[in-house]
C-alpha positions in Angstrom: -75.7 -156.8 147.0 -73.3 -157.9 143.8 -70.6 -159.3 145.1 -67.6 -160.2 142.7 -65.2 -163.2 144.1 -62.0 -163.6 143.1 -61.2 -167.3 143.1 -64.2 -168.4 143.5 -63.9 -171.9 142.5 -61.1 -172.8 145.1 -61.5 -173.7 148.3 -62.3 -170.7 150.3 -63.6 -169.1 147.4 -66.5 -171.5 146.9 -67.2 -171.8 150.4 -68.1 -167.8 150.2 -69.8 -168.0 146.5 -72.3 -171.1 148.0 -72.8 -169.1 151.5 -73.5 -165.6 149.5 -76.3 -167.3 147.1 -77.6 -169.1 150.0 -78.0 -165.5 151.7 -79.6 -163.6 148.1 -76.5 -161.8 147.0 -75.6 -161.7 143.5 -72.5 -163.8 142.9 -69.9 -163.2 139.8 -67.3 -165.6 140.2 -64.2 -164.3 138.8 -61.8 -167.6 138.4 -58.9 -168.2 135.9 -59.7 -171.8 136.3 -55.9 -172.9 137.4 -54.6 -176.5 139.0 -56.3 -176.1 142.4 -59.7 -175.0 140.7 -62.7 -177.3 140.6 -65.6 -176.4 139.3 -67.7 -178.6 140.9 -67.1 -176.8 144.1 -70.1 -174.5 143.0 -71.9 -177.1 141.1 -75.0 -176.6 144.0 -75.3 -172.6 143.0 -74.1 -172.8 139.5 -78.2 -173.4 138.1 -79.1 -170.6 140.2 -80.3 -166.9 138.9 -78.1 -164.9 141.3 -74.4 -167.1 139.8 -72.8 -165.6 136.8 -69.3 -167.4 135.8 -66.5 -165.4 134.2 -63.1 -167.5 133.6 -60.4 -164.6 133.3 -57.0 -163.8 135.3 -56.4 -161.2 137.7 -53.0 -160.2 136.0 -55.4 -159.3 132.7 -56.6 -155.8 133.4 -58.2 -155.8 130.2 -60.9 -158.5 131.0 -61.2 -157.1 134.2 -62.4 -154.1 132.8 -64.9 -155.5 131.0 -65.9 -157.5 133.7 -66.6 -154.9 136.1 -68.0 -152.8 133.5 -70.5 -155.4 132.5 -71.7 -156.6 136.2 -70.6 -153.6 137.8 -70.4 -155.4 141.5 -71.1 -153.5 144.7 -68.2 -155.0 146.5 -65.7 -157.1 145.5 -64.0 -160.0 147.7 -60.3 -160.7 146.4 -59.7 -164.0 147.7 -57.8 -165.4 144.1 -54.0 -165.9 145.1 -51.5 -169.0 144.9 -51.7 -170.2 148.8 -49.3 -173.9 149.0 -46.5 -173.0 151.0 -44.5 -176.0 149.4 -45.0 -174.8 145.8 -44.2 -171.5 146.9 -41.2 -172.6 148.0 -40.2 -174.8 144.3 -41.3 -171.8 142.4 -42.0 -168.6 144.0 -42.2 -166.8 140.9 -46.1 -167.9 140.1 -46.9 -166.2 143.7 -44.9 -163.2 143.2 -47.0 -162.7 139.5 -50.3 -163.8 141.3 -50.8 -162.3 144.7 -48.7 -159.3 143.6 -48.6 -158.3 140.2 -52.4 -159.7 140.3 -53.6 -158.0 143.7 -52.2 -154.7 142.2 -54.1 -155.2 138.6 -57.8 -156.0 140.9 -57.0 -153.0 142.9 -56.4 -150.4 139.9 -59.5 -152.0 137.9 -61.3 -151.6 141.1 -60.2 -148.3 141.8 -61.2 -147.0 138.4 -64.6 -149.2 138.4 -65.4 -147.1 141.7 -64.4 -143.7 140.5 -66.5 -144.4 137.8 -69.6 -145.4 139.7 -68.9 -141.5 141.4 -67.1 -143.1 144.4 -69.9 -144.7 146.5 -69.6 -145.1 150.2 -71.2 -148.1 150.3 -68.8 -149.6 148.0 -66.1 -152.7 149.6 -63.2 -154.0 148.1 -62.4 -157.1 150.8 -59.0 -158.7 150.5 -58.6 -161.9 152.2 -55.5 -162.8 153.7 -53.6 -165.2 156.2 -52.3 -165.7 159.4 -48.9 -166.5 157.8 -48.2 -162.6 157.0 -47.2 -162.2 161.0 -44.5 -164.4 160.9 -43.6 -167.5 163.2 -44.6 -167.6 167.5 -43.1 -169.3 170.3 -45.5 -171.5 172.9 -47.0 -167.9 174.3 -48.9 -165.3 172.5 -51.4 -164.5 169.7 -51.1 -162.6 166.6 -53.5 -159.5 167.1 -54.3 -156.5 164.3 -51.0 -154.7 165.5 -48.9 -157.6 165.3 -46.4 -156.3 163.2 -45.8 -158.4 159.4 -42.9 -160.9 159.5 -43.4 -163.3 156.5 -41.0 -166.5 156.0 -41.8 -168.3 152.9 -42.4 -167.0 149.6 -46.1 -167.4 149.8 -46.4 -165.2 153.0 -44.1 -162.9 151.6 -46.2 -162.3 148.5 -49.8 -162.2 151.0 -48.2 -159.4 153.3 -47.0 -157.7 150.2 -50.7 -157.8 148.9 -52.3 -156.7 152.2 -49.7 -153.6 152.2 -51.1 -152.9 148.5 -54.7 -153.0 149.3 -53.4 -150.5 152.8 -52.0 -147.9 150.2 -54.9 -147.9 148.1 -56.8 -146.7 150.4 -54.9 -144.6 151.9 -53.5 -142.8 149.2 -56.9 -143.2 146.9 -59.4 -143.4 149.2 -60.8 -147.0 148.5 -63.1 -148.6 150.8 -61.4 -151.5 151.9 -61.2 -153.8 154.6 -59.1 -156.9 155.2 -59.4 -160.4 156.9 -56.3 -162.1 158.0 -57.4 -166.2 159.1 -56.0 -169.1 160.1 -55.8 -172.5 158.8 -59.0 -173.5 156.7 -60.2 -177.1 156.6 -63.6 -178.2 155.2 -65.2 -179.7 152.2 -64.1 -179.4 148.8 -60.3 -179.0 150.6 -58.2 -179.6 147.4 -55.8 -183.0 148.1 -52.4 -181.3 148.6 -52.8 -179.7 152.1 -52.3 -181.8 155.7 -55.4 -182.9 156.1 -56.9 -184.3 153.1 -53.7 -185.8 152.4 -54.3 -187.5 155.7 -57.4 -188.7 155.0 -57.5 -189.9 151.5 -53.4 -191.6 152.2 -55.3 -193.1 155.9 -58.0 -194.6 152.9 -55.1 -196.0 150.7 -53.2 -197.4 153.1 -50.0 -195.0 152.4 -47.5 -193.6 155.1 -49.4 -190.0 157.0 -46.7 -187.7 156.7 -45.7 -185.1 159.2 -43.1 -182.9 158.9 -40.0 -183.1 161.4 -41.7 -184.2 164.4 -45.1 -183.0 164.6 -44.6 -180.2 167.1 -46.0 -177.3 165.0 -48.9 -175.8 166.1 -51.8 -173.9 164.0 -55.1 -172.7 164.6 -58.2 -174.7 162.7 -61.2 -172.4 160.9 -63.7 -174.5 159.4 -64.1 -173.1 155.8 -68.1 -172.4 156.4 -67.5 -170.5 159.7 -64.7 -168.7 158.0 -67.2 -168.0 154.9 -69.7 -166.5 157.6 -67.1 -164.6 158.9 -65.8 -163.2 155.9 -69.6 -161.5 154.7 -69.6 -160.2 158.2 -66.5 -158.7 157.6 -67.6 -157.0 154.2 -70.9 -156.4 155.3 -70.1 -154.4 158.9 -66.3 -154.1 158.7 -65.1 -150.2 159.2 -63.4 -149.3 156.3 -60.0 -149.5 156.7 -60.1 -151.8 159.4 -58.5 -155.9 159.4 -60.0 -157.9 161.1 -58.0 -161.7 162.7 -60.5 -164.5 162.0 -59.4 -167.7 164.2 -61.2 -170.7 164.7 -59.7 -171.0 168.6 -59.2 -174.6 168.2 -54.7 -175.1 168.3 -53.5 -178.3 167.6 -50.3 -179.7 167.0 -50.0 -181.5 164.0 -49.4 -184.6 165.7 -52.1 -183.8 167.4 -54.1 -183.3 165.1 -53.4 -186.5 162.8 -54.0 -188.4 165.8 -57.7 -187.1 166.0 -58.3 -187.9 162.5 -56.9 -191.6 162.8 -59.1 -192.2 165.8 -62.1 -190.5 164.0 -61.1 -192.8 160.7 -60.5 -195.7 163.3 -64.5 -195.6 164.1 -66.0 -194.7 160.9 -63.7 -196.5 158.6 -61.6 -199.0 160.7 -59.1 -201.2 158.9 -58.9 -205.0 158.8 -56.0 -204.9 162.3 -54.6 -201.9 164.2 -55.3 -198.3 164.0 -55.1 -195.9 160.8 -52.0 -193.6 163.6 -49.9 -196.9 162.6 -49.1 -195.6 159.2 -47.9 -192.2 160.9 -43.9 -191.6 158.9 -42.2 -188.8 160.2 -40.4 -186.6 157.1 -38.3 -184.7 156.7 -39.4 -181.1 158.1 -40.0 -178.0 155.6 -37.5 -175.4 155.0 -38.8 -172.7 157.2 -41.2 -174.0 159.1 -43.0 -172.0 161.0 -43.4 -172.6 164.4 -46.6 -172.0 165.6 -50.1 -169.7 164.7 -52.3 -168.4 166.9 -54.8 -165.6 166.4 -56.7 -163.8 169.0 -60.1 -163.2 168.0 -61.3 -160.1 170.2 -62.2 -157.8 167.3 -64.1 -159.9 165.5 -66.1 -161.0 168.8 -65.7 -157.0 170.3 -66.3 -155.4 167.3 -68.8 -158.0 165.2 -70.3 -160.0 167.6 -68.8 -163.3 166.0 -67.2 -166.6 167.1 -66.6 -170.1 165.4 -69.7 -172.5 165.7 -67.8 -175.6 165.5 -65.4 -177.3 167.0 -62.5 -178.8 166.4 -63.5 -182.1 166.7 -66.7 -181.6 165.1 -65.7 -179.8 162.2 -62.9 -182.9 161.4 -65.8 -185.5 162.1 -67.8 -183.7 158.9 -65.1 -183.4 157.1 -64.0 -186.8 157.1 -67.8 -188.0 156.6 -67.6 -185.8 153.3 -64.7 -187.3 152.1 -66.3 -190.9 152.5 -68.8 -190.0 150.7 -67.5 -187.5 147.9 -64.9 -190.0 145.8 -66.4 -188.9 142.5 -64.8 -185.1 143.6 -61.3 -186.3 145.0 -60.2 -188.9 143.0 -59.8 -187.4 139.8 -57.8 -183.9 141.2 -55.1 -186.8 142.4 -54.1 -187.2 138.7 -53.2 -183.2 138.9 -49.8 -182.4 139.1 -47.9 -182.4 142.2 -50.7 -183.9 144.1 -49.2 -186.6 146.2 -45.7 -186.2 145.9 -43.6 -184.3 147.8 -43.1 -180.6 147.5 -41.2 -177.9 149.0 -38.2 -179.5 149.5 -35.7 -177.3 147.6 -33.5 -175.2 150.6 
């Protein structure tokens, strides 16, 4: 099929763009090119016959128009939003104006781009979401389907105010959508402001690991390539109308998990004396920090017949391998800004 991806040169994005080429489908990659955006995410595709690039913003209905009408996709996967919980938390306005006012712009392009095609059943809008929409749990529990939306930050606020969008559009309209809510992605191409990168590249330097308050919060790690299997799955066998909890069953504190990635640095890139967790620094904790994430993954196994392939462990081993070995892509995004300092602090 033609697939058009919304943010397709960030981090989930490209993960989904490569996968989708790799598979045959035609890729548009819709992308308005903003701080976390690297080109060179899809650098492996970009020569290829099935990638077309259109730089544009979602908030522009007009070049979304043209868009569609020109490539006139058969499905459309809207993963283009602001997604740092820190700089959501300095300036929630940008996330309001993306994942809103944007989300809402996609949706009535895409609503008139499949009225005008003579409403085809075979026709997907996908909106990708995030674990964070459900809110904050305690040591038991998972978030399922049904868990019912409880956002804390501004960037979960403006994600469950999306996902209730893309709900109403098909209910009201008749749109053929489905969503994806996942937990936290790691991988390649990861850009250096979230925990683990910042881990990684600070373990490399010789800086201070940060943790926030004292390490206790839990999440659930998705490898970004298992999450981009997931989510063509999802589009291409998801019942419309239907969302779908995509987990990677692997919860770790994040003391926990820094610890795996010193010892993992420890062996592949041990320093001169003592052990990468010796630069551990314990900061000051983030205004509203959730708790803990867990999905439960039954529909997507029930329903789809799918499960992570990696583990924990595995996944953090590749990802810190690729980081070793891909300086020329890192080092120059440190120079964007905000990247390394501390955000998120404004209460």
């Amino acid at each position: 099929m033609k697939i058009l991806v919304t943010g397709g040169a960030g981090f989930i994005g490209s993960a989904v763009v490569r996968l989708a080429v790799a598979r045959g489908h035609e890729v548009v990659n819709l992308d308005a090119l903003t701080y976390a955006a690297c080109p060179e995410n899809v650098a492996e595709v970009a020569d290829s016959p099935l990638y077309s690039f259109e730089q544009a913003d979602i908030r522009d209905r007009t070049a979304l128009n043209r868009i569609l009408a020109h490539h006139r996709p058969d499905a459309i996967m809207h993963l283009a939003a602001e997604s740092h919980v820190d700089r959501s938390i300095d300036g929630p306005g940008d996330f309001i104006s993306t994942n809103v006012t944007g989300t809402y712009e996609l949706l009535e392009a895409a609503r008139a781009h499949w009225v005008e095609r003579g409403r085809p059943q075979e026709f997907r809008f996908h909106h990708v979401s995030t674990d964070e929409v459900f809110g904050s749990l305690g040591p038991e529990g998972q978030f399922t389907e049904e868990t019912p939306y409880d956002p804390r930050s501004p960037y979960s606020a403006s994600k469950a105010a999306s996902d209730h969008l893309v709900r109403a559009r098909h209910h009201t309209y008749g749109l053929p959508v489905v969503l994806s809510n996942c937990s936290n992605n790691y991988g390649p191409y990861h850009f250096p402001e979230k925990l683990i990168p910042v881990i990684i590249l600070n373990a490399l330097a010789g800086k201070p690991l940060p943790i926030y308050g004292d390490g206790s919060n839990v999440r659930d790690w998705l490898h970004v390539e298992d999450h981009a299997d997931a989510l063509l799955l999802v589009l291409a066998r998801g019942a419309v109308g239907r969302s779908y909890n995509i987990g990677g069953e692997n919860e770790r504190s994040n003391l926990e998990l820094v610890h795996t990635l010193c010892a993992i640095l420890d062996e592949i890139r041990p320093r001169q004396s003592g052990s990468h967790a010796d630069q551990i620094a314990f900061v000051t904790d983030r205004p509203g920090h959730d708790a803990r994430y867990a999905i439960d993954p039954t529909r997507m196994r029930t329903e789809l017949g799918w499960r992570p392939s990696m583990t924990l462990e595995e996944g953090l081993r590749r990802t810190v391998v690729w980081y070793l070995e891909n300086e020329a892509w890192w080092r120059p995004l440190q120079a964007r800004h905000g990247v390394g300092r501390r955000l998120g602090v404004t209460a």
